[in-house]
C-alpha positions, -999 to +999 in steps of 0.1 A: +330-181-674+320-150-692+278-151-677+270-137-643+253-155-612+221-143-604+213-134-569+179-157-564+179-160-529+165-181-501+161-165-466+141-181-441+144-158-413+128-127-427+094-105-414+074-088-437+072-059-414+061-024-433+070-038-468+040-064-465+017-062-495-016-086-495-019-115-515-022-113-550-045-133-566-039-141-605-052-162-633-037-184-655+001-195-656+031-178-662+064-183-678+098-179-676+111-142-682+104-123-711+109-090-727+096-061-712+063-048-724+043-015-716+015-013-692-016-003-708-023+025-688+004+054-671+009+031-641+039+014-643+035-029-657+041-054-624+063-078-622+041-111-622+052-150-618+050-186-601+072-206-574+073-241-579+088-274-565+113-293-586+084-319-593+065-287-611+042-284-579+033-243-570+042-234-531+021-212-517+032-182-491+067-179-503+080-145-492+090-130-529+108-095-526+122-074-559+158-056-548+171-036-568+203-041-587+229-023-570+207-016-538+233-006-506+223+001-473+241+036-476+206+046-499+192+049-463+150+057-469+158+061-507+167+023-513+144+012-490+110+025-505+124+009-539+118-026-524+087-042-527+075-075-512+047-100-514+039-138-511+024-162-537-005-176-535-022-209-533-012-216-566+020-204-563+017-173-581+028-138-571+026-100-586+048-073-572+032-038-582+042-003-582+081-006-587+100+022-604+114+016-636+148-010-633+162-040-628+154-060-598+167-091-580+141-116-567+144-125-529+126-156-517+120-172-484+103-201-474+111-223-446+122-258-459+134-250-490+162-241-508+172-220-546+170-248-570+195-226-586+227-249-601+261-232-583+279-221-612+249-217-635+257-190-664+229-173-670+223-139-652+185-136-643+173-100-636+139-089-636+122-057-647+086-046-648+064-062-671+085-096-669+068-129-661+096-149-636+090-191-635+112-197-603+119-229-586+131-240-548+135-273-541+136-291-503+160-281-482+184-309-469+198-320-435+228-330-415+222-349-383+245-370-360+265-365-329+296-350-310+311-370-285+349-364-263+372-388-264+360-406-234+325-409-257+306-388-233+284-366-252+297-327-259+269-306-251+263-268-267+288-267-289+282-252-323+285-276-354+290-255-388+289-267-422+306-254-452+296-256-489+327-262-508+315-278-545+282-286-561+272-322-566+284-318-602+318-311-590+319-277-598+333-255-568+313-235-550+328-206-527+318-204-488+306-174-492+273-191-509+243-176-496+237-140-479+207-126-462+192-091-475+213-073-461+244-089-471+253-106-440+267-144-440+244-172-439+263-200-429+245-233-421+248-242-384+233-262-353+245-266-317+242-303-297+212-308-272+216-324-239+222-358-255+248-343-276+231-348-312+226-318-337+206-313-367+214-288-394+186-283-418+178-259-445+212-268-463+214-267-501+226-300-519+263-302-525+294-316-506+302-303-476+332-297-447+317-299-408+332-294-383+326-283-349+345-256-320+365-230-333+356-189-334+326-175-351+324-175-389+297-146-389+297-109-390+274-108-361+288-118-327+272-154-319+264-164-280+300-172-263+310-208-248+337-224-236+349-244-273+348-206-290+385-209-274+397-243-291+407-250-325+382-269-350+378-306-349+365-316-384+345-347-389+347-375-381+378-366-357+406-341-377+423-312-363+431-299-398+410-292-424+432-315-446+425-342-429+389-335-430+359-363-447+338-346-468+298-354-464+278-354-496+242-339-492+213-348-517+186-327-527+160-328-503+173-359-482+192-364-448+223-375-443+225-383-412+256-401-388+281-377-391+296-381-354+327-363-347+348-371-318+360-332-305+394-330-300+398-301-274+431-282-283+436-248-277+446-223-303+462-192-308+448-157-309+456-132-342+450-094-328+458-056-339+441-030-354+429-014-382+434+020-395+422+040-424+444+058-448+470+083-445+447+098-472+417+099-459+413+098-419+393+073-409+379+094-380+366+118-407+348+093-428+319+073-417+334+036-416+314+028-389+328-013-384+356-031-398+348-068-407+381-088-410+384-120-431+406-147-420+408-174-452+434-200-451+459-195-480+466-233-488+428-236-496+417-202-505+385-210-478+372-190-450+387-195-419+367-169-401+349-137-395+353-108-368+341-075-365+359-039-347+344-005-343+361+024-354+366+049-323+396+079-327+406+062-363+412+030-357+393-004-347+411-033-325+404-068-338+410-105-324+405-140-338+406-169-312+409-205-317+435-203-347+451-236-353+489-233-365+489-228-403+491-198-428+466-175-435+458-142-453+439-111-434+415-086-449+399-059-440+367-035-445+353-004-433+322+008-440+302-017-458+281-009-485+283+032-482+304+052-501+328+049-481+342+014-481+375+010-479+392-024-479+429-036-469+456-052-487+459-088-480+480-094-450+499-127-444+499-141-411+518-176-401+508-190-366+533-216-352+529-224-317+523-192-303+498-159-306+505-132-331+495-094-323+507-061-329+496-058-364+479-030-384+460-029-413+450-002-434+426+003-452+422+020-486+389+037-507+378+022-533+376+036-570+344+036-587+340+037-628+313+060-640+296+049-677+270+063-701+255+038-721+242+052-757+224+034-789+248+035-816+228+046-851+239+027-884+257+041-907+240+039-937+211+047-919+193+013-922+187-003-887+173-037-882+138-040-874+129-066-852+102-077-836+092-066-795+118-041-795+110-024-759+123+012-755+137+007-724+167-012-733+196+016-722+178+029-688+175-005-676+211-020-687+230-034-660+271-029-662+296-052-644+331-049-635+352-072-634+387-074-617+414-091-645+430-113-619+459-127-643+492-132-626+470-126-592+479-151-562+453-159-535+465-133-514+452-104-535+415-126-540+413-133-504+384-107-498+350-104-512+331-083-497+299-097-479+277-066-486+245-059-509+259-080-540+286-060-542+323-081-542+357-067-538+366-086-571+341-065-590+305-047-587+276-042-607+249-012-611+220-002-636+219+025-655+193+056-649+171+068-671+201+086-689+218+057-695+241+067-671+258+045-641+279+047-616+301+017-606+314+015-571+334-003-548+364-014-571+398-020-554+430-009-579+434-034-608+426-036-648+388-042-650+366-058-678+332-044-686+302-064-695+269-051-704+237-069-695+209-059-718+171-065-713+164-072-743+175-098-768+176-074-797+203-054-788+241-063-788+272-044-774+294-026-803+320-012-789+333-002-747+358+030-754+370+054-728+372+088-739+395+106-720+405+144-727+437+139-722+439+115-754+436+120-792+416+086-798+392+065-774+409+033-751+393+001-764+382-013-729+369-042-747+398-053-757+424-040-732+406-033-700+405-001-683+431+009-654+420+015-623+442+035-595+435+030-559+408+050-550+403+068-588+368+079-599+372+071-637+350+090-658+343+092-695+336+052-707+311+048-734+291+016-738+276+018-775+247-008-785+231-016-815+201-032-828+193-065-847+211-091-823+211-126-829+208-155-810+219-192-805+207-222-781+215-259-788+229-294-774+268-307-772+264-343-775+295-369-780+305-384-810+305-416-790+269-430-788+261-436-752+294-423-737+290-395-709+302-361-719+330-348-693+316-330-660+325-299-668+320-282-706+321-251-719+311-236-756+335-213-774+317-187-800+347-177-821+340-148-850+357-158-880+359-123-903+396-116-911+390-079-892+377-093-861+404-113-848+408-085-820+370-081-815+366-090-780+334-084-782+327-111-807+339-139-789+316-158-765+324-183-743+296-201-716+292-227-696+273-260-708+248-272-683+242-314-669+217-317-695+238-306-723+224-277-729+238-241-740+225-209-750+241-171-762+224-142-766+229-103-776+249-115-806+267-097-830+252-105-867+280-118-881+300-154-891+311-179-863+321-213-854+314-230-820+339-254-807+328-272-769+362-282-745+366-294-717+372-275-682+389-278-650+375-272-615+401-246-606+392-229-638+359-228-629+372-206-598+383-179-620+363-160-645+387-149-672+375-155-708+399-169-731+394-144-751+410-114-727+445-132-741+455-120-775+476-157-780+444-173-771+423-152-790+444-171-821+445-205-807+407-204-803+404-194-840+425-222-854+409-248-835+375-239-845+383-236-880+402-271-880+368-285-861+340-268-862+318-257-891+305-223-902+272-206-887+261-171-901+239-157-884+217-126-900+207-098-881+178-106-857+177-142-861+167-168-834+193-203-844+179-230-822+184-263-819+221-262-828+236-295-824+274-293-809+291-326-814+321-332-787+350-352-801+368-372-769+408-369-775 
């Protein structure tokens, strides 16, 4: 997939402490978000908006906080008076005043419900001042049942956990699904009363592994029993996660009489150490904690999570209750500051017996630092259209993203938990320069994509300019290089104005027959000279409804073609178009299918019927 997530949030554990603003009141509605516009006066335009249910109902006192994009903990007092928070209002409707120019990530939290956000939804939603937001939760859901021993006595105090692993449209969803503010795991979880019955609520819809025993799964140490010692039974009575019934949960409903008869086995412990680089001492830096990542390596899932504090350069570790199997280990020190540094992937096999005396070390990560600039035409002539905001470079927001071809799940075992920021790539907005920094990248070939906050602007061309070379790197096209630890400098991101637009339907050829669970929509360029313009091809995902949109288009010719996906490439975002052979492949297909759409500078094409031809 070629979009971005965005980070829409539901916390339900959060105090408004000093951030607390009082309640707005507002009149009228609002909409969904729009292009900035300028305050009428020098104080800076709010950010205004309504939370509804799924039924269109407005909730009142939701907690709604604006984070900004690319907000870490290591910004101390300086991140921290960025945030701003307030609730909605009887009608549902919020305004969040006084925020510095920027984008922002909108934080809600209200007991009983959950992000109505789709997993695997394409479009990235960011918020900036003087945007209107229409956001939606929807009810939480439950698990409820029982845990029994084998001699059906009830098993009391144990901790049952619940792990997301698809949506209920089959696409997959990592484990890693929801954080709090500050980054840290939100797992779903529950332990049995006297009577031994549980009752996990607050769970988002989707299909779902529980299980019960086993070691913690989050970064903060949970209260200590007796079962933290004994290896995961899995409903209804499994030892191995492969063995394991999943439990589908609907929207808003309880599924309840999942009963899992605990299997008390003991497992084995996986201890060592971790150490920072013969580079850079980790008892000079400021790592502070290492947080290790166990993640089985048949399924790519979490296993579990531990923590270690550094003390004299290195930090001991130990996972209990680890059932025989293979696994991969990761480490990181110092989350969310400058200095991070994260392990290689280390394989561990447990058969039968424990395994210690390892050592990890751990490595800085690189950063890539960008100016973003607004390229003038060259014949001097630039589109004019309509709303064009001013803002548009100060408040674009860059990702990079690791190229994981030829990667195995070792090297994508870690991700790291921390401020939005993921070991497989990181985002940050620009200042009011246009320049931006982009930290926390491991070594790897990384891909650049612009978000832009307005619709009129589209990305021409992402060169590194280096001073060792006589002509600029087309990142676009090939990526840019990233050593362990390097602090790249000198990429240019060039827009330009009069982007175009497309939103339409993919509906089958077949009248009445279901289109396939998982679409996507190609936008292929079809110039002769564009062939290896990365930046012309499109690719997104097409929602349950049908629907599809692009935006911050090139003017230029096209065709769209809509093929099916699978679920496991659903797990990796890599456009097709990254591949020079299927760059071509694309081309031909669309022009053997799909008819021409030229779209002039500026223009809005909607409505644009797709029409899906089963094979």
């Amino acid at each position: 997939m070629w979009h971005v997530t965005a980070i829409i949030l539901v916390i339900c554990s959060l105090s408004p402490v000093s951030f607390a603003q009082d309640k707005p009141v507002l009149s009228g509605k609002t909409g969904g978000a729009s292009a900035p516009v300028k305050s009428a006066s020098d104080k800076p335009a709010p950010i205004t908006g309504q939370v509804t249910d799924d039924g269109g109902s407005p909730i009142a006192d939701v907690s709604v906080m604006a984070l900004p994009v690319g907000f870490s903990g290591s910004q101390g007092i300086t991140g921290l008076i960025k945030m701003r928070w307030t609730f909605t209002d009887e009608v549902g409707e919020f305004i969040i005043e006084d925020l510095p120019s920027g984008p922002y990530n909108l934080i809600l939290s209200c007991p009983g419900y959950v992000s109505a956000m789709n997993p695997g939804q394409p479009e990235p939603k960011y918020y900036r001042p003087g945007d209107k937001a229409a956001l939606k939760l929807i009810r939480s859901s439950v698990i409820t049942g029982s845990v029994s021993n084998n001699a059906a006595e009830p098993v009391v105090g144990i901790r049952v956990q619940a792990v997301l692993i698809r949506g209920l449209d089959g696409r997959t969803t990592p484990s890693r699904n929801v954080t709090n503010a500050l980054g840290e795991l939100a797992m779903p979880e529950a332990k049995t009363d006297d009577r031994g019955v549980y009752r996990m609520w607050g769970l988002m819809p989707g299909i779902y592994i529980v299980y019960v025993g086993g070691g913690s799964n989050t970064i903060v140490p949970q209260s200590v029993t007796g079962y933290e010692r004994m290896t995961p039974t899995y409903y209804p009575s499994a030892t191995s996660r492969a063995e394991a019934v999943e439990v589908t949960v609907q929207a808003g409903g309880e599924t309840s009489g999942i009963d899992i008869r605990y299997q008390r086995k003991s497992g084995w412990a996986i201890a060592g150490t971790v150490s920072g680089s013969k580079s850079e001492s980790s008892s000079k830096s400021n790592l502070g904690a290492a947080v290790l990542t166990l993640t089985e390596a048949s399924s790519g899932t979490e296993y579990g999570t531990t923590t270690g504090i550094f003390t004299e350069g290195s930090a001991r570790f130990a996972f209990n209750a680890v059932a025989d199997g293979e696994y991969f280990l990761t480490a990181v020190g110092g989350l969310g500051s400058d200095q991070t540094a994260v392990s290689a992937p280390y394989k561990v096999v447990v058969r039968g017996a424990d395994v210690t005396g390892m050592n990890l070390m751990l490595e800085p990560l690189g950063s890539i630092n960008a100016r973003v600039v607004m390229e003038k035409a060259l014949d001097g002539k630039e589109p004019i259209c309509e709303k064009i905001p001013t803002n548009s470079i100060r408040e674009t927001v860059l990702h990079a993203w690791l190229d994981e071809k030829g990667k195995d799940k070792a090297d994508s075992a870690l991700k790291l938990p921390s401020f939005g920021a993921f070991y497989n790539g990181s985002e940050a907005a620009t200042d009011e320069k246009g320049d931006v920094k982009i930290r926390w990248l491991k070594k790897g070939r990384y891909r650049l994509e612009a978000i832009i906050p307005s619709n009129y602007f589209f990305v021409r061309s992402i060169d590194l300019v280096a001073n060792t070379s006589k002509s600029a790197i087309n990142v676009a096209r090939d990526g840019i290089l990233l050593g362990a630890a390097e602090h790249k400098t000198g990429l240019i991101v060039a827009l330009a104005q009069g982007a175009a637009a497309i939103t339409g339907m993919v509906v089958p050829t077949r009248k009445g027959a279901p289109l396939p669970p998982r679409l996507s929509v190609h936008l292929t360029p079809t110039e002769s000279d564009s062939i290896d313009d990365v930046l012309r091809y499109r690719e997104t995902v097409v929602h349950a409804d049908g629907s599809f949109s692009f935006s911050n288009l090139a003017p230029g010719s096209y065709r769209l073609l809509a093929l099916p996906i699978t679920e496991e490439e659903m797990k990796v975002r890599r456009p097709a178009a990254w591949e020079t052979d299927l760059r071509r492949k694309l081309r031909r297909e669309a022009e053997a299918r799909a008819p021409l759409v030229d779209l002039r500078p500026c223009q809005q094409l909607n409505n644009y019927i797709i029409r899906y031809e089963f094979r």
